[in-house]
N, C-alpha and C positions, 0 to 999 in steps of 0.2 A: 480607535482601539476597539476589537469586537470585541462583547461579552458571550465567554464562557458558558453562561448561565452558573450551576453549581461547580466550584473550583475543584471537579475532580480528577483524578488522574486515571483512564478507564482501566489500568493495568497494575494499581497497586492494590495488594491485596489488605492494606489499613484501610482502604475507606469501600470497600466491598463485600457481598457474602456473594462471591460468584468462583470459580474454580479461576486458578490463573492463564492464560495464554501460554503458549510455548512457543522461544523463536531458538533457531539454530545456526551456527555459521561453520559453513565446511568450507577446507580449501582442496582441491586437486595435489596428491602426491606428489605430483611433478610441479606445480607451484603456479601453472597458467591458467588456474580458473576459479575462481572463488562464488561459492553462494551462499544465501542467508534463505530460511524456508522459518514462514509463522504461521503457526496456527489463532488465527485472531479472533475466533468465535466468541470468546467473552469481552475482546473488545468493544469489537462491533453489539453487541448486546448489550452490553451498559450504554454504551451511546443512542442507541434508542428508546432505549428505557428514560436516560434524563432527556434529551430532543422528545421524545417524541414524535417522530419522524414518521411518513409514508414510507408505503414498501421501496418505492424506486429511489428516495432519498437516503432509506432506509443504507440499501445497496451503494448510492454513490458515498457516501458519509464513509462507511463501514471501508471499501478499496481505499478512499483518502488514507483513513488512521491505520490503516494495512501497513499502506506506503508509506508513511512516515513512522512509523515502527521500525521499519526494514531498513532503510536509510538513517536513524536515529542511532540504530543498535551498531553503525560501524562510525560513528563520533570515537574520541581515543579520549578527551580528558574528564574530569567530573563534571565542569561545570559547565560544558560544551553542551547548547542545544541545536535546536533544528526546528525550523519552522516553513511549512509548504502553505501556499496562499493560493486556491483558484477562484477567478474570478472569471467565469464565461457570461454567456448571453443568453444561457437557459433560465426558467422561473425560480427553481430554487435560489439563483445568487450567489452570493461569494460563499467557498467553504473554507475553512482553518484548520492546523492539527497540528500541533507541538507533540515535539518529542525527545527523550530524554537519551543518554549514552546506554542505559537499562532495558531500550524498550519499550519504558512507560510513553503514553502518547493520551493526551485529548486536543478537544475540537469544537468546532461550534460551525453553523449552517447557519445562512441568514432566512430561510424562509424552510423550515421543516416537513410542510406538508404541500407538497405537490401532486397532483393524480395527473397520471397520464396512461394513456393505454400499452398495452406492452408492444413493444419494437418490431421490424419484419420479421426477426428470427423467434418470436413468443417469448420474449425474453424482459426483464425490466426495463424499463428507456433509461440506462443510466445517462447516456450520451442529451437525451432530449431534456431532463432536470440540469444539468450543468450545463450544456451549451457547443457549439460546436466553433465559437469563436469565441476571445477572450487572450487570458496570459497565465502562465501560471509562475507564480512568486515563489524564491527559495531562498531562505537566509539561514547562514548557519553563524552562529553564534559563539566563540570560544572563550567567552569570559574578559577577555582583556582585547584591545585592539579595535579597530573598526568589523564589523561583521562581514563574512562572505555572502554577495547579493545576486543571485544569478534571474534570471526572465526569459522565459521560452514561450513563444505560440502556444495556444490550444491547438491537439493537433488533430483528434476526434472527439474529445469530451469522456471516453473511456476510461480513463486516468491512467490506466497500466501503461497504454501506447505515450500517453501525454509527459509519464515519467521516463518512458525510456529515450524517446525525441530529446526529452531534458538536458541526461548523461552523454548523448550524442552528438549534441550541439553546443553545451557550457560546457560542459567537462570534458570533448573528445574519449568519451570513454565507453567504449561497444558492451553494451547491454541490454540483455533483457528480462521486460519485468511483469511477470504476470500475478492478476489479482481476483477473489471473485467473494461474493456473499450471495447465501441463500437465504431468505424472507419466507417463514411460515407463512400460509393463508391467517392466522391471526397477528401476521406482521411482526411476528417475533422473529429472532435471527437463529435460522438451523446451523449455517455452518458459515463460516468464513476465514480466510487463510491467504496466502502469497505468497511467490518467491523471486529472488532480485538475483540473478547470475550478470557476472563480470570477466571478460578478460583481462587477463592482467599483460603488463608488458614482457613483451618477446613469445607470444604466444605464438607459436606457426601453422599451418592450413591446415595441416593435419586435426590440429586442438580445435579448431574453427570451424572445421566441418564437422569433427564426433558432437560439437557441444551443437553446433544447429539441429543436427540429425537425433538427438536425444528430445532437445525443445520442443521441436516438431511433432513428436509421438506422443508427448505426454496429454493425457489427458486433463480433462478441466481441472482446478487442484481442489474446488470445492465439491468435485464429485471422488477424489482423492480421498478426500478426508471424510466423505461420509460411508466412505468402504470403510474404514477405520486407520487408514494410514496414517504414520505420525510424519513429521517435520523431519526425522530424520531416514525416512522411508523412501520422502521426497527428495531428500538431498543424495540419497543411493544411486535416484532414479538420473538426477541431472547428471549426475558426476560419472555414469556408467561408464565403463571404456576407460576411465581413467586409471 
């Protein structure tokens, strides 16, 4: 059993003096697309704040609890959790993130400070901290019954690609899921955010082509949100055309 460290929940506003997260869930008028958009920046914040983390752990840490927010917040009973487990072959080590039917979500990194130089694109080596081979673990939890266990390949170490490979091979279910964090030079966290779009069933080519042709244009979501776009600004932009 991995330890926590302090049993906090990075998204309840009892055991914080930090502003809350904001997540949103929109579906398509017409009923064949649903997405969820968070703005995670105080998540990702507290969790560095207790880790301690390096800027590139900083960053992988911060997408995990993204994604298991996003994923968390479409659970349906109270007692229902969610729990994502990566274990690559990068230095950092296995990472963790519980999450609640709320949105609430923590976590824990087995090795917090990793340095690595930043990636071809100048960018954080999230991929080089967690690894490019590995599994990534998903159990959801609904309070009674055996839990739901699914296991997918690493499939870049990215995590957004890693979750969406996920929903496309355990779940048969076409999705995609983008995530990002920004790391101040004094390793505090500027911004971080995500969003999880779903086809839903009977969707036709038509819905399949606007919603890739929307995906496609969008820009990064952490440079989204440091324009000052909120979550549901985000969910305008995916849904356009609908």
């Amino acid at each position: 059993m991995m330890d926590f460290g302090r049993d906090t929940w990075y998204n309840d506003e009892k055991t914080r003096g930090l502003g809350m997260s904001e997540i949103l869930s929109a579906m398509s008028k017409s009923g064949d697309v649903i997405c969820y958009v968070i703005d995670s920046t105080d998540i990702a914040a507290r969790a560095e704040q207790i880790h301690k983390t390096s800027a590139a752990v900083t960053a992988a840490l911060g997408r995990l609890l993204t994604a298991a927010s996003l994923m968390g917040a479409r659970l349906k009973g109270e007692k229902d959790s969610l729990t994502i487990q990566l274990k690559g072959n990068g230095p950092a080590g296995s990472f963790l993130a519980v999450a609640e039917p709320s949105g609430n979500v923590r976590g824990y990194v087995q090795n917090p400070v990793v340095e690595l130089p930043l990636n071809q694109h100048g960018k954080l080596d999230v991929a080089g901290v967690v690894g490019k081979e590995g599994y990534l673990h998903l159990i959801r939890d609904f309070g009674f019954g055996e839990p739901y266990i699914g296991n997918t390949p690493i499939v870049s170490g990215e995590i957004a690609e890693d979750i969406t490979h996920y929903y496309a091979t355990s779940e048969q279910t076409p999705t995609v899921c983008a995530l990002g964090v920004l790391v101040n030079t004094d390793l505090t966290v500027l911004k971080a955010g995500g969003f999880l779009v779903q086809l839903l069933p009977g969707a036709n080519e038509d819905v399949i082509e606007k919603l890739e042709s929307n995906v496609n244009t969008m820009p990064p979501i952490t440079g989204l949100l440091s324009e000052g776009k909120t979550p549901d600004d985000i969910a305008n932009m995916l849904l356009d055309g609908y």
